[in-house]
Steps between C-alpha positions, in 0.01 A plus 500: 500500500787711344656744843551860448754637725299862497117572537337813511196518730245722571264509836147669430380726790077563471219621684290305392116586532155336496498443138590241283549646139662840682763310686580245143560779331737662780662186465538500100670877489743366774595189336575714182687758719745226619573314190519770352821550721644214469352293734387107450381392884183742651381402768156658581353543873292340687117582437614656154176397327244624818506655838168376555239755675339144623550155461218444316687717197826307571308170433376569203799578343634163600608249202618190532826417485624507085160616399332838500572856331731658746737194426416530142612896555847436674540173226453780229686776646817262575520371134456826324805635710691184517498573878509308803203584686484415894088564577556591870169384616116478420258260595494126405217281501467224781274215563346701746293766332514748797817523468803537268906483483749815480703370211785613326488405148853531230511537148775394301597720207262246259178604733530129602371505912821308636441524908238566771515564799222525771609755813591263844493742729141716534553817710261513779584789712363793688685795405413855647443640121217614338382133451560390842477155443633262222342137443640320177400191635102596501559520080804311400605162537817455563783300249717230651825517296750685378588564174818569259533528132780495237532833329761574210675703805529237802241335747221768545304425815157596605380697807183749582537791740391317902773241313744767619485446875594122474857407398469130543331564201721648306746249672349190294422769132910513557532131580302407161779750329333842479772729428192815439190506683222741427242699807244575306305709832254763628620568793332736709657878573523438815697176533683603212695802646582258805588162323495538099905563416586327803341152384573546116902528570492235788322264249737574217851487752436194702409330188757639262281593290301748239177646612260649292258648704160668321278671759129709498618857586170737565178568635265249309125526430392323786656709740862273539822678497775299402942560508586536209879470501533215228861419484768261333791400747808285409639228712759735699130689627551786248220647418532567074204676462194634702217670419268752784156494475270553207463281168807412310832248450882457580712275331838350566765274325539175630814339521582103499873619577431694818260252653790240426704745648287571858490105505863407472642785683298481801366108476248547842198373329788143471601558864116397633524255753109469573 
């Protein structure tokens, strides 16, 4: 694959709600809003196609994995806008039919379904929100491997929102030569305002990196309030572009020359001893 030494990107911020064809269309107008400035990378957040009101909804959306209409949709929508289209999340058949993978699915610009990957790390947690308590694992199983992908820009690699919290993650996307990494997320309000710019620059510093990070921002239908905040940072931790709350995009420039730059200037991600 031919390099570029520039990419423009574009991370979608939703709020995504209970149902199916509102939330596909959401995701149409903002794919045409971004290429339509330029950009050829969108990543899209987690949940983008459903914040289920209950699981049962979220199961029957589930496809398996190459096969079903929401793939069809993002296969479509990629090729018409010769776009690169990073499918934060939605659910993936499993063999066990109670319960499903969080996968991120990417589009090349041909529509042509070029990486999965299923979410490692499920977030089980008791937060004092409106939900009070998180269990992932009671829906989801959970992937075992990381994954990376050639892009006409560099190594893209793949993480999902919990993803965030563990670098030794990140550690062995960097290792396998990601040089961008996408957070697609919905992270919650209220771990958001304590941890949400804090973990997207630490990811994108100690791994000299690009980090595209798409995230839910709102109150959804089923009574979840998410961050918001989506937000591209380069590999010095500066954040490009941010968005509040609310639907909508920000974009950024990607540049081959400044990650080179970050990399040779200040070689710690060579200097690892462990």
């Amino acid at each position: 694959m031919k390099r570029i030494n520039q990419m423009s990107v574009a991370a979608i911020q939703m709020v995504s709600s209970d149902q199916l064809a509102e939330n596909l269309a959401v995701v149409e107008k903002r794919v045409v809003d971004a290429v339509t400035r330029g950009a050829k990378l969108l990543v899209l957040p987690e949940n983008f196609a459903l914040m289920a009101s209950k699981y049962k909804q979220l199961l029957s959306i589930a496809e398996p994995l190459g096969v079903g209409p929401i793939q069809d949709f993002l296969s479509k929508l990629s090729r018409r806008h010769a776009c690169w289209i990073v499918a934060g999340s939605m659910p993936i058949r499993t063999a066990d039919k109670n319960k499903v993978y969080a996968s991120c699915l990417v589009y090349n610009e041909y529509g042509e379904q070029v990486a999965h990957y299923h979410k490692v790390h499920l977030f089980d947690a008791d937060i004092a929100d409106e939900k009070g308590s998180y269990r992932e694992s009671d829906r989801f199983l959970a992937g075992d491997k990381t994954v990376v992908v050639e892009t006409p820009f560099g190594v893209l690699g793949l993480s999902i929102c919990y993803d965030l919290r563990f670098p030794e993650l990140y550690r062995e996307l960097l290792d396998k030569g990601a040089e961008v990494v996408v957070a697609p997320s919905a992270f919650t309000a209220l771990t958001g305002r304590a941890h949400w710019s804090l973990l997207c620059r630490a990811r994108a510093v100690e791994n000299a990196c690009y980090l595209i990070a798409a995230n839910q921002g709102g109150v959804h239908a089923n009574g979840r309030s998410t961050y918001g905040h989506s937000m591209i940072v380069d590999p010095w931790g500066n954040v490009l572009s941010e968005l509040e709350l609310g639907e909508g995009i920000c974009t950024a420039t990607l540049n081959q020359s400044e990650l080179k730059k970050v990399r040779t200037s200040l070689p710690a991600i060579q200097h690892r001893q462990l």
